[in-house]
C-alpha positions in Angstrom: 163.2 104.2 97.4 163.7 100.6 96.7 160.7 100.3 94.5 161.9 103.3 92.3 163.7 102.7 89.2 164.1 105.8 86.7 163.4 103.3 83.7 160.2 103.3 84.3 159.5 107.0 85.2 156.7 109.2 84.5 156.9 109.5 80.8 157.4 105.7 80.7 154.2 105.2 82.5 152.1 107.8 80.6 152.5 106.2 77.5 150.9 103.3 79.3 148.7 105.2 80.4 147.5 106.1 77.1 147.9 102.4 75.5 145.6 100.8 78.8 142.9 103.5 78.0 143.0 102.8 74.4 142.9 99.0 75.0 140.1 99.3 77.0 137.8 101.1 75.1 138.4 98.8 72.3 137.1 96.2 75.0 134.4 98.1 77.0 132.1 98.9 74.6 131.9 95.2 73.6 130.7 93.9 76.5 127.3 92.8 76.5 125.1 94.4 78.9 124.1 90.9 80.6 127.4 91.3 82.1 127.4 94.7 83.3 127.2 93.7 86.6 130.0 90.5 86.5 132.1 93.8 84.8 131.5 95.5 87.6 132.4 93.3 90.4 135.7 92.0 88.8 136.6 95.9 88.4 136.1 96.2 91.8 138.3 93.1 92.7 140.9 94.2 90.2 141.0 97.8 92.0 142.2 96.4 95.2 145.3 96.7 93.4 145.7 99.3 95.9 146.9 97.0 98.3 150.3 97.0 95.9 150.5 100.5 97.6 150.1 99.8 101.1 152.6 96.8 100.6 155.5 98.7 99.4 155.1 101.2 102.6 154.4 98.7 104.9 157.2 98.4 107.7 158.4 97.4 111.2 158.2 93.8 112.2 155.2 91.6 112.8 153.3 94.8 113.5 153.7 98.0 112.4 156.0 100.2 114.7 154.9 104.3 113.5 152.3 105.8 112.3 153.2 105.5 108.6 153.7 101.8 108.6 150.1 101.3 110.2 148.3 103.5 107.7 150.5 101.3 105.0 148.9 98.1 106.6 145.6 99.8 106.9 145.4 100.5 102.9 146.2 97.1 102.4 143.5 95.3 104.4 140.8 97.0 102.8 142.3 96.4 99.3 142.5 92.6 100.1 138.6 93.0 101.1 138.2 94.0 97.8 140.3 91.6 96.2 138.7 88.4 97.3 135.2 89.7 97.8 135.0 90.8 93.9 136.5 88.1 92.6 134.2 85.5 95.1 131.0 87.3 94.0 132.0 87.4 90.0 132.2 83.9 90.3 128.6 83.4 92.1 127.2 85.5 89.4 128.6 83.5 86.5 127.5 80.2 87.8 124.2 81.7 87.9 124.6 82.2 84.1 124.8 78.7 83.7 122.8 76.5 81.8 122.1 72.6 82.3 123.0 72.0 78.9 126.5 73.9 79.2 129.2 71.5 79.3 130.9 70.6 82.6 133.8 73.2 83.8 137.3 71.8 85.1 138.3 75.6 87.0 140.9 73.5 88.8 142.8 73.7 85.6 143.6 77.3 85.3 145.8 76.4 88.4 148.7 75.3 85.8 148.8 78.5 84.1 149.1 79.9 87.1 151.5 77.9 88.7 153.3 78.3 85.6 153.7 82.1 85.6 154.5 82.8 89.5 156.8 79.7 89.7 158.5 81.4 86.6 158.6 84.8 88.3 159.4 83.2 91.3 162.6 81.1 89.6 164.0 84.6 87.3 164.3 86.4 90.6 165.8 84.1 92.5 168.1 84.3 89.8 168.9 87.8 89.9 167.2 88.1 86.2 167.4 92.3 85.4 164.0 93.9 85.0 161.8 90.7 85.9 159.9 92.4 88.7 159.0 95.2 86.0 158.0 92.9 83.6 155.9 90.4 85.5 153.9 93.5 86.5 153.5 94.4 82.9 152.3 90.4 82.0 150.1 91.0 85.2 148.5 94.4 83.5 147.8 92.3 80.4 145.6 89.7 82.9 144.1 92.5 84.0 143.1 93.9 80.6 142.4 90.2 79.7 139.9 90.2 82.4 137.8 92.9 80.7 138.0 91.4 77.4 136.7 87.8 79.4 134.0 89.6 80.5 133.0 91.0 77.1 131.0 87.4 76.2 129.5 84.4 78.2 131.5 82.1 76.2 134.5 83.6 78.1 133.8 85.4 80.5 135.1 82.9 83.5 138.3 83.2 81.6 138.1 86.6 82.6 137.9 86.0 86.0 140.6 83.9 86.1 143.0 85.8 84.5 142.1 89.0 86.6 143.0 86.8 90.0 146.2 85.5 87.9 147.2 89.3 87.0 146.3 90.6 91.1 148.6 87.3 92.4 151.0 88.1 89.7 151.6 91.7 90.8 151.3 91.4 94.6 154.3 88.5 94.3 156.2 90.9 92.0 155.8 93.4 94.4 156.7 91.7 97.7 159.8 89.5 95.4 160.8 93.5 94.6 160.6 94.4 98.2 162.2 91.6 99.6 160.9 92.1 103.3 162.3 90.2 106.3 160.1 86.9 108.2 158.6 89.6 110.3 157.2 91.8 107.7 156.9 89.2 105.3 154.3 87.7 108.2 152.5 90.9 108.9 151.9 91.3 104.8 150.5 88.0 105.2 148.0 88.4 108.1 146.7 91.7 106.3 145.9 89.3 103.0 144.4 86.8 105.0 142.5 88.7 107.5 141.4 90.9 104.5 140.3 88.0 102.3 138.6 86.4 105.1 136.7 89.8 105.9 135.6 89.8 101.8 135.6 86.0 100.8 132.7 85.7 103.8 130.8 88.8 103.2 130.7 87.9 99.4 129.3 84.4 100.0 126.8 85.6 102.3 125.5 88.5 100.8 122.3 88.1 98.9 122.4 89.0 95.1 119.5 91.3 95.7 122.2 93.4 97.7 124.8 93.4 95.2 124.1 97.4 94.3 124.9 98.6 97.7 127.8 95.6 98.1 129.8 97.3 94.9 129.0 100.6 96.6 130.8 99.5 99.3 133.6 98.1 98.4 134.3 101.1 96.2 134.5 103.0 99.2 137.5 100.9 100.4 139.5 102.0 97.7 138.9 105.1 97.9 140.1 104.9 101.5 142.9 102.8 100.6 144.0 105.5 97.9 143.8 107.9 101.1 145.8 106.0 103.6 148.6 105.1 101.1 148.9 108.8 100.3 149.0 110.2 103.6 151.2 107.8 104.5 153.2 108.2 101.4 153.8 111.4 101.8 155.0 111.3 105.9 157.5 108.9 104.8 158.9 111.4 101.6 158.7 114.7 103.5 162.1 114.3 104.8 163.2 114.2 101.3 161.4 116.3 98.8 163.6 118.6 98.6 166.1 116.9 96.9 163.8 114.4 94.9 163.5 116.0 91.1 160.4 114.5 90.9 159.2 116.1 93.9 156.7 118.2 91.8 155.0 115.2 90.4 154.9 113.2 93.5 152.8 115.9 95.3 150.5 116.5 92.6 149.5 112.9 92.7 149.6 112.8 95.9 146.8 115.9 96.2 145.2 113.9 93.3 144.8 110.7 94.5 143.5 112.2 98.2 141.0 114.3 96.9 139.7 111.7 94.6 139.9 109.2 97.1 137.8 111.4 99.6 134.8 111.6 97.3 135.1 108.4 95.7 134.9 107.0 100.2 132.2 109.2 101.1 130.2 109.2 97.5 130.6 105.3 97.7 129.0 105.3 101.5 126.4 107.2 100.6 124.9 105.2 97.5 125.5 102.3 99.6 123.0 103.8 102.4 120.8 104.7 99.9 120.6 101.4 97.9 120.2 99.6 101.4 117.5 101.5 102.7 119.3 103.2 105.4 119.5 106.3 103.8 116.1 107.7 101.6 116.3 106.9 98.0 114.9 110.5 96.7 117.1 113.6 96.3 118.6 115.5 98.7 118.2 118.7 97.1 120.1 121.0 99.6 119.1 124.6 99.1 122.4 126.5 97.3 123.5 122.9 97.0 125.9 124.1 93.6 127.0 127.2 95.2 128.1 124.8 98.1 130.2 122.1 95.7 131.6 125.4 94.1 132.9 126.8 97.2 134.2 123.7 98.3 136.1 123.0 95.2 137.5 126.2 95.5 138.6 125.0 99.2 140.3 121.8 97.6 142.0 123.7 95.5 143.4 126.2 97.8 144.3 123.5 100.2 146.2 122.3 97.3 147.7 125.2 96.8 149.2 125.3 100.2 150.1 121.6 100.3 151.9 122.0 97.4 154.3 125.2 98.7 154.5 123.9 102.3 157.5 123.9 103.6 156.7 121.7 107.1 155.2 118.4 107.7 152.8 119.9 109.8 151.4 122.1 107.3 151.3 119.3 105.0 149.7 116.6 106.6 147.0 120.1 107.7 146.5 120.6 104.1 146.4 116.9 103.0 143.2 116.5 106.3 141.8 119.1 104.8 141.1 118.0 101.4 140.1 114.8 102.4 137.3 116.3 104.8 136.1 118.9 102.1 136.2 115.9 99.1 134.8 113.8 101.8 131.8 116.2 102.5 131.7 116.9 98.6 131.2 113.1 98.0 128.4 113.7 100.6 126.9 116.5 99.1 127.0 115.5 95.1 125.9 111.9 95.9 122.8 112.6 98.1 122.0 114.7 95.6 121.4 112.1 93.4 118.1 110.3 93.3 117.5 106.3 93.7 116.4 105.5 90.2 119.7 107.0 88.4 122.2 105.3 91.0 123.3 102.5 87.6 125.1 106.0 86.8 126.2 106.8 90.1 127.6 102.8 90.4 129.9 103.5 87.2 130.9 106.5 88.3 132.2 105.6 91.2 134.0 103.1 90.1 135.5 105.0 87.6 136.4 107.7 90.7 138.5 104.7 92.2 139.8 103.3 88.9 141.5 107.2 88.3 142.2 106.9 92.2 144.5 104.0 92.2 146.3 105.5 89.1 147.2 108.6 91.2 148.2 106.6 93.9 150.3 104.8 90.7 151.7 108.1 90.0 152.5 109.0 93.6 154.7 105.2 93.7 156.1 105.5 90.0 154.4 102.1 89.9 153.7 100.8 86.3 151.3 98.1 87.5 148.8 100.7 89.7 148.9 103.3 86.9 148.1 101.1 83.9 145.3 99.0 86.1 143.8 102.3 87.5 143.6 103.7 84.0 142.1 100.8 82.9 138.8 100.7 85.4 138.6 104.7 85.1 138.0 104.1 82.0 136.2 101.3 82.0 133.7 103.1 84.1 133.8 106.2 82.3 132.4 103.8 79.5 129.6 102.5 81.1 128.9 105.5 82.3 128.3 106.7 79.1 126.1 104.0 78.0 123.8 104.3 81.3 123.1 108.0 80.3 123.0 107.6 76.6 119.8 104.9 77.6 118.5 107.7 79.5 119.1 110.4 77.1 120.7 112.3 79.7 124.1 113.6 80.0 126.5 113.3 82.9 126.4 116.5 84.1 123.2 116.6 84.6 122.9 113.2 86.8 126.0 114.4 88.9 124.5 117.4 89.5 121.2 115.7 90.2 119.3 117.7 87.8 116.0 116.0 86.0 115.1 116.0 82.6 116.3 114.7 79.3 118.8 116.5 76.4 115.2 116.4 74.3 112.8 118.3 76.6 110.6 120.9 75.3 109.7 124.1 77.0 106.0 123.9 76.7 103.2 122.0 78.9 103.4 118.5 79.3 100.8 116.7 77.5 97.8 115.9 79.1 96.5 112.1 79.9 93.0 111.5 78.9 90.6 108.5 79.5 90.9 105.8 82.8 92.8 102.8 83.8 91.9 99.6 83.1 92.5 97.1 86.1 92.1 92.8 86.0 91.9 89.9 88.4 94.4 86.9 88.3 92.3 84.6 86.4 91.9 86.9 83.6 95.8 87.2 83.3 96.0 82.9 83.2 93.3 83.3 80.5 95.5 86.0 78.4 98.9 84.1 79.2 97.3 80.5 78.1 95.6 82.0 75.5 99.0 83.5 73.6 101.5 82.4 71.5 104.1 84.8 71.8 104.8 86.8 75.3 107.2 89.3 76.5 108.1 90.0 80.1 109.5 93.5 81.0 110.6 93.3 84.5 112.1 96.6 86.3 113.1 98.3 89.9 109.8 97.0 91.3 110.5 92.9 90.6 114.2 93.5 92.7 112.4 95.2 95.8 109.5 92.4 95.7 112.2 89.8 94.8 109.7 88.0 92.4 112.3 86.3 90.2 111.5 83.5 91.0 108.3 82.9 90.3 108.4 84.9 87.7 111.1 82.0 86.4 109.1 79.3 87.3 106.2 80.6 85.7 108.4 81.2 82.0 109.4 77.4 82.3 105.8 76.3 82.5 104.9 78.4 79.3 108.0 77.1 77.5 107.2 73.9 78.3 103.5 74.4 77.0 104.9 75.5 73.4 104.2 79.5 74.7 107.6 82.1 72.5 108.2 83.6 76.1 110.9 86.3 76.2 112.2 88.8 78.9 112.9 92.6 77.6 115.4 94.7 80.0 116.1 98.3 79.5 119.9 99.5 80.2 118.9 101.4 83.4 116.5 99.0 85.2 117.2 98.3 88.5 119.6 100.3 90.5 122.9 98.8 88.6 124.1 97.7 85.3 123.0 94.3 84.3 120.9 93.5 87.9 118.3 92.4 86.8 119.9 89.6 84.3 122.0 88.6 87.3 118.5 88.1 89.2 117.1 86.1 86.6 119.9 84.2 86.2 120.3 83.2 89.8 116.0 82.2 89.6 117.1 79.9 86.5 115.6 81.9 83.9 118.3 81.1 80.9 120.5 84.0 79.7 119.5 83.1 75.6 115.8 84.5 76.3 116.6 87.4 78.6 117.1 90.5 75.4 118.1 94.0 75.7 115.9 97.1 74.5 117.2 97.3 71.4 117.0 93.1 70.2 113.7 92.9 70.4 111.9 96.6 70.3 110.8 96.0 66.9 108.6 92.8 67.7 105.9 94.3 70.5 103.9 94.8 67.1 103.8 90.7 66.8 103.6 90.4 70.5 100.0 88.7 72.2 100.5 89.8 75.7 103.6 92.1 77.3 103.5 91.3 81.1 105.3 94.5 82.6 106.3 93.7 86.4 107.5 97.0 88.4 108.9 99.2 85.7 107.6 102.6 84.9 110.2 105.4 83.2 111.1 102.5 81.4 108.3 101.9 79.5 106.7 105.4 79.8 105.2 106.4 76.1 105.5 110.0 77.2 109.2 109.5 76.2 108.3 108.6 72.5 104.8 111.2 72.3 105.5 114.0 74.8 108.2 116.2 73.8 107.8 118.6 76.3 107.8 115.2 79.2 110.4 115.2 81.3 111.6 111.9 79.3 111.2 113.1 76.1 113.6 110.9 73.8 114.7 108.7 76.3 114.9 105.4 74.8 112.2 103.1 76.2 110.6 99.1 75.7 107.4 99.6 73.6 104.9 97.5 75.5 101.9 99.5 74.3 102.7 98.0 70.9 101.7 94.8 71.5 97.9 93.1 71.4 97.5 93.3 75.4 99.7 94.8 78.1 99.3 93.9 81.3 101.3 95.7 83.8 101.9 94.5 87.2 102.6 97.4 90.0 101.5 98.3 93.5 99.7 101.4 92.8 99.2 103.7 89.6 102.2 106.2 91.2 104.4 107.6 89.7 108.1 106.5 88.9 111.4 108.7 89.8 111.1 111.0 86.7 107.6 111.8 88.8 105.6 111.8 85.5 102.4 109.8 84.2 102.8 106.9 82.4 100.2 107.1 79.6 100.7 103.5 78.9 98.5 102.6 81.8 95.2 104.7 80.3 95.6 103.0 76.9 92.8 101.0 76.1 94.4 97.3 75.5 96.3 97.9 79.3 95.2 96.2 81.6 96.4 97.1 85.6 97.2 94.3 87.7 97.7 96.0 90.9 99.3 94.4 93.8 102.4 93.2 95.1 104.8 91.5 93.0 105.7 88.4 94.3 102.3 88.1 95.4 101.1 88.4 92.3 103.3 86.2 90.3 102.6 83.0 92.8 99.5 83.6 92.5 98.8 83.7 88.5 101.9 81.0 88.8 99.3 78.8 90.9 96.6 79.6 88.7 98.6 78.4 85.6 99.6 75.4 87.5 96.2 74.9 87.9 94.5 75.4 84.3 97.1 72.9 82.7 96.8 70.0 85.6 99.8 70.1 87.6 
C-alpha cells in the first residue's frame, strides 16, 4: 500500500496510543461542565477523521468504478457531515456564551496560522522533504489534542475550535499530498467534501439548540457507519493479499474490531436519536430475557469472528464481516432501547466514546498514526465524561448500559414513607416571594428544555438583577438529556455564563437562600437521595432546595421523575407547588413582575 510505511507500524502507533490517552485525561477532567456540550460537538467534528479512511481507499476517476471505491467514497461523505456540522454548531454554541462586555473577536485571524502550516506542508512536499506527510499528521494530532485542552475554559475555548478544524485540514491535506491522486480522483475527493459539508454546515445552522441531544446522536451514528464502510471495503481491497502481508493478523483483528464497534456505535447512535426526538418512547424497553439475548449475541460476534479470522475465501469473509455488523447492529438496538430517557447524558458519552475507539480501529486497520491517536483521544475523552455523568448519579456504568435502576447506595429495606400534603400557589404569590427576596436560586431541569422556557426564564433574572435581587441558576451534572444542555440553553436566552453554577459551587448556600425557584427538575433535587437510604436514589448527589427559606417548584403535575420515586421535597412545609406549564408559567410571573415594578 502507498499509505504504508513500516516506520510507523503498530508498535510505533501504540505508544501513541498510550501518550494521546494520557494526554487526554490530563485535559478531560479539567473541563468545566458548562462546556460539556461545546466538548461534545467538537469531538464529534474531530471524529469525522474517518473520512482520512475512506480517502486513502477511494479510487477510479470522477466516480467510483467497483464496489470497494464506492464504499470508500461512501465513508467519506458521512465523515465530512460530521466534520463541518460539529465544527458549525461548536461555534453557535460559543457565541451563545458570549457576553456584551467580552471584547470584540477578530476569528478571521486564525486564518494566518493556518495558512501558515498547510502552505508549509504544502511547500516540504513539493519538495520531496522525507517523513513530512508523517509528521504533519503528528502536528495535526497535537491540534486535535489542543482542541480538547481549548475547550477546557471559556477564556479559550474558541481557540479550541480553531485548532481542531486546523488539525482535521491539516491531516486530510497530508493525506491526499501522501496519496497523490490524479484530476479525476482528486475531483471526486472534492465533491464528497463538499457535498458532505454542505449536507452538515446546513443541517447545523438550522437545527434548533433544543435539538442538539438527538443532533450529536446522529452524527455519532455516521461514524460509526463510516468505521463500517471503510472496513468492509478495506478488507475487499486486501483479501487478495493477506496471505503474504505479516501483519495480516493485526489487520483483521482491527478490522473485526472496528466493524463490530462500528455496528453498535450506528444503530446505538440511531436509537437515542429517536428517542431524544420523540420518535421513539423515552422509557425502557425492557425486553423479556433482554441479557440472555446480548449474551447470545455476543457470543455470535465472536464466533463470526472466529470464522472471519480463519476464512480462507472472500466470500466467507465479507459473510462473516455482514454478520457481525447485523448482530452489533441489533445489539446496539437492543442495549440502547434498553436504556431509559432520563440517563441518555450517559448514553451521549458513551457513544461517543464507541466511535472515538471506532476510528482508532479503523486506525489500526490503515497503520494510520493520525486515526489511531485521534480515535484514542475521543474514546477516551468520552470514557471520561462518562464517568463523571454516573459518578453525579451515583451509579456505575454497568448498571446504565444494562438499563438497570438504582444507585451503588441502595438499601434492601422499604422505602421511606411520605407523610403530610402539598402545598400549591398562584402567580401573584410567587411575584410577592421573588420581589420580596434578596438572594434567589433557580434550579432549572429536563422539564424547562421540553417547555423551552429559557427565555423567559432569562428575561425574568435580568429584571431581578437589575432591581438589586443576588439571582443565581444551580445545574446538576445530569439535567437535561446531555452534558452541559442546559448551560447551552441559557446561554443562547442571554442568561450570562458567570451566574449559571454547578451542584457543587453553590450547595452550601441554600441555607442563606430566600426563595429556590425549581422549574422541571425532579431526581435532581429529590431529598430521598440524602434521607432514604433504602430510595432508589439513595446517595446520589443532588441540589438542596429544601434548604432554603421558601421553595417553590414549578412542574406540570406532582408525577413522578424517571427514577419513578416521590419527591419528598414537594410535601415539605416551606414548598410551595406551582403547577402548570413552564413557559406558561414563567411569562406569566415574568408579566406580573413587569407589572409590580412599572414597566
Amino acid at each position: 500500500k502507498q499509505w504504508y510505511n513500516a516506520e510507523y507500524g503498530s508498535s510505533g502507533i501504540n505508544g501513541r496510543v498510550r501518550e494521546a490517552v494520557v494526554s487526554t485525561q490530563s485535559t478531560g477532567w479539567g473541563v468545566q461542565p458548562a462546556l460539556h456540550s461545546p466538548l461534545m460537538s467538537v469531538t464529534n467534528a474531530i471524529s469525522g477523521i474517518t473520512a482520512v479512511g475512506g480517502l486513502l481507499v477511494m479510487g477510479g476517476g470522477y466516480l467510483p468504478t467497483n464496489s470497494v471505491q464506492a464504499l470508500a467514497a461512501a465513508a467519506a461523505f458521512v465523515s465530512f457531515i460530521n466534520i463541518f456540522g460539529g465544527f458549525v454548531i461548536t461555534q453557535r454554541m460559543l457565541d451563545m456564551f458570549r457576553r456584551p462586555t467580552d471584547p470584540n473577536e477578530h476569528n478571521y485571524l486564525y486564518a494566518l496560522p493556518a495558512a501558515t502550516f498547510l502552505g508549509g506542508y504544502a511547500y516540504a512536499a513539493s519538495q520531496g522533504m522525507a517523513d513530512i506527510h508523517q509528521m504533519t499528521y503528528f502536528a495535526a494530532s497535537l491540534c486535535c489534542l489542543g482542541a480538547l485542552g481549548g475547550l477546557s475554559s471559556q477564556s479559550t475555548a474558541r481557540v479550541g475550535n480553531a485548532l481542531g478544524m486546523l488539525g482535521v485540514s491539516g491531516g486530510i491535506a497530508a493525506t491526499i499530498g501522501m496519496l497523490n491522486p490524479s484530476m479525476e480522483v482528486l475531483t471526486q475527493m472534492g465533491g464528497a467534501a463538499l457535498l458532505g459539508g454542505a449536507v452538515g454546515g446546513t443541517i447545523a445552522k438550522r437545527v434548533e439548540i433544543t435539538s442538539l441531544p438527538q443532533l450529536v446522536a446522529l452524527f455519532h451514528s455516521f461514524v460509526g457507519a463510516a468505521a463500517c464502510l471503510t472496513c468492509i471495503a478495506t478488507y475487499i481491497h486486501d483479501f487478495p493479499h493477506l496471505a503474504n502481508l505479516d501483519n495480516a493478523a493485526v489487520l483483521k483483528s482491527a478490522i473485526m474490531l472496528g466493524t463490530y464497534i462500528g455496528g453498535v456505535t450506528v444503530t446505538g447512535s440511531l436509537v437515542a436519536y429517536g428517542k431524544l426526538d420523540g420518535r421513539l418512547s423515552s422509557a425502557a424497553l425492557m425486553i423479556p430475557g433482554r441479557h440472555a439475548i446480548n449474551a447470545s449475541l455476543l457470543a455470535a460476534n465472536i464466533a463470526a469472528m472466529g470464522v472471519f479470522y480463519n476464512a480462507d475465501s472472500l466470500g466467507t469473509g465479507i459473510g462473516m464481516l455482514g454478520a457481525i455488523t447485523a448482530g452489533s447492529g441489533v445489539m446496539g438496538y437492543t442495549l440502547t432501547a434498553a436504556i431509559g430517557g432520563a440517563d441518555m447524558p450517559v448514553v451521549i458519552t458513551v457513544l461517543n466514546s464507541y466511535s472515538g475507539w471506532a476510528l482508532c480501529a479503523e486506525g489500526f486497520m490503515l497503520n494510520n498514526s493520525l486515526m489511531t491517536i485521534v480515535g484514542s483521544l475521543i474514546g477516551s475523552s468520552g470514557a471520561i465524561l462518562s464517568y463523571i455523568m454516573c459518578k453525579a448519579m451515583n451509579r456505575s456504568l454497568p448498571s446504565v448500559i444494562m438499563g438497570g435502576f438504582g444507585t451503588s447506595s441502595t438499601g434492601g429495606g422499604a422505602p421511606m414513607a411520605i407523610e403530610g400534603t402539598h402545598t400549591e400557589c398562584q402567580t401573584d404569590e410567587v411575584i410577592q416571594a421573588l420581589t420580596s427576596a434578596r438572594n434567589v436560586i433557580v434550579v432549572p431541569g429536563y422539564g424547562l428544555c421540553a417547555a423551552r422556557a429559557q427565555y423567559p426564564v432569562a428575561e425574568i433574572a435580568k429584571l431581578l438583577t437589575a432591581k438589586g435581587i443576588n439571582i443565581r441558576f444551580g445545574i446538576h451534572p445530569v439535567a437535561g438529556r446531555m452534558p452541559g444542555q442546559l448551560n447551552v440553553l441559557l446561554a443562547e436566552a442571554g442568561v450570562p455564563y458567570d451566574i449559571v453554577l454547578e451542584m457543587d459551587e453553590l450547595n452550601e448556600d441554600f441555607a442563606d437562600t430566600d426563595v429556590t425557584l425549581v422549574i422541571g427538575a425532579n431526581d435532581t433535587v429529590n431529598s430521598a437521595a440524602e434521607d432514604d437510604p433504602n430510595s432508589i436514589i439513595a446517595g446520589m448527589p443532588v441540589l438542596r432546595v429544601w434548604k432554603s427559606e421558601q421553595t417553590i417548584v414549578m412542574k406540570r403535575s406532582l408525577g413522578v421523575g424517571y427514577a419513578a420515586v416521590d419527591n419528598p421535597v414537594f410535601f415539605k412545609p416551606n414548598t410551595s407547588m406551582y403547577l402548570g406549564d413552564a413557559k406558561k408559567q414563567c411569562e406569566s410571573v415574568l408579566e406580573g413582575l413587569r407589572a409590580h415594578y412599572g414597566e
